[in-house]
C-alpha positions as CSV (number, residue, x, y, z in Angstrom):
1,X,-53.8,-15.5,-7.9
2,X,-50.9,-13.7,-9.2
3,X,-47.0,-13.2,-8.9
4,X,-47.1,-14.2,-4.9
5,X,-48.3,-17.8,-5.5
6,X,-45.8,-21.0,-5.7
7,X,-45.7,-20.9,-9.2
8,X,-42.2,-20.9,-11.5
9,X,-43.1,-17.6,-12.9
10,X,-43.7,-16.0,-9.6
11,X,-40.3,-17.8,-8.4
12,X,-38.5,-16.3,-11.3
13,X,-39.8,-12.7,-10.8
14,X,-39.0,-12.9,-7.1
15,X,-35.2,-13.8,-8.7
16,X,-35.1,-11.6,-11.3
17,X,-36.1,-8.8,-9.0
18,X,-33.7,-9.4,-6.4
19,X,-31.2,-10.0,-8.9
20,X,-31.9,-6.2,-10.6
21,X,-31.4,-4.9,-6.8
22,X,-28.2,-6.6,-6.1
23,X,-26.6,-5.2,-9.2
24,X,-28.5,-1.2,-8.7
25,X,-26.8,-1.9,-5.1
26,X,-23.4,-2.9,-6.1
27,X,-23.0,-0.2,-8.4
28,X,-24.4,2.3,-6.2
29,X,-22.1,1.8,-3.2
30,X,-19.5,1.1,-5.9
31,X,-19.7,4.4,-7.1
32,X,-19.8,6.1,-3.4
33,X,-17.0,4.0,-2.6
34,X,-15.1,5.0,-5.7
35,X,-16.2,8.6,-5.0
36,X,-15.0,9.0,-1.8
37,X,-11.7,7.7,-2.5
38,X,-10.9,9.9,-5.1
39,X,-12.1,12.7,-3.4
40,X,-9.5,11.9,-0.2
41,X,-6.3,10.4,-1.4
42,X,-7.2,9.6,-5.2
43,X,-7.5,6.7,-7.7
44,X,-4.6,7.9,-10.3
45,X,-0.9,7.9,-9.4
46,X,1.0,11.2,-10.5
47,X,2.0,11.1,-14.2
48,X,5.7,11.0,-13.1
49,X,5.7,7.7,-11.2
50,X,3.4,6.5,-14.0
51,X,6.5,7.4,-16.1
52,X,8.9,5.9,-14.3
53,X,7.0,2.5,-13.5
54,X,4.6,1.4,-10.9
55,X,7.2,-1.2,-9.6
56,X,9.8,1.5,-9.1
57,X,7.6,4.3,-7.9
58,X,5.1,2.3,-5.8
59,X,7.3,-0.9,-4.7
60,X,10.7,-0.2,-4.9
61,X,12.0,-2.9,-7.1
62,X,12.2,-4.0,-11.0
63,X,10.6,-6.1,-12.5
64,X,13.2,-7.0,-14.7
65,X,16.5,-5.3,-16.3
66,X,16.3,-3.8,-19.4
């Protein structure tokens, strides 16, 4: 006997493992992802359209007057 048997405990370490993967996975390729976009065209926006306002430097409109 022992974790690969039908019992609940063996069903929830089979869960909880593939749980722990999923989330080591997602942040892995998250990272890599995140990685490789900063390294080609970058994550930030320069600090002068961040001064002037995303909706003016990135869409080309206001959001409102003021």
């Amino acid at each position: 006997m022992g974790v690969d048997d039908y019992s609940m405990a063996g069903q929830v370490v089979t869960q909880a493992t593939g749980v722990l993967i999923t989330i080591v996975w997602s942040g892995v390729v998250s990272f890599v992802a995140f990685k490789l976009i900063d390294m080609t065209m970058g994550l930030r926006v320069t600090e002068e359209q961040e001064r002037e306002g995303l909706d003016t430097a990135s869409h080309g409109e206001r959001a409102y007057n003021a």
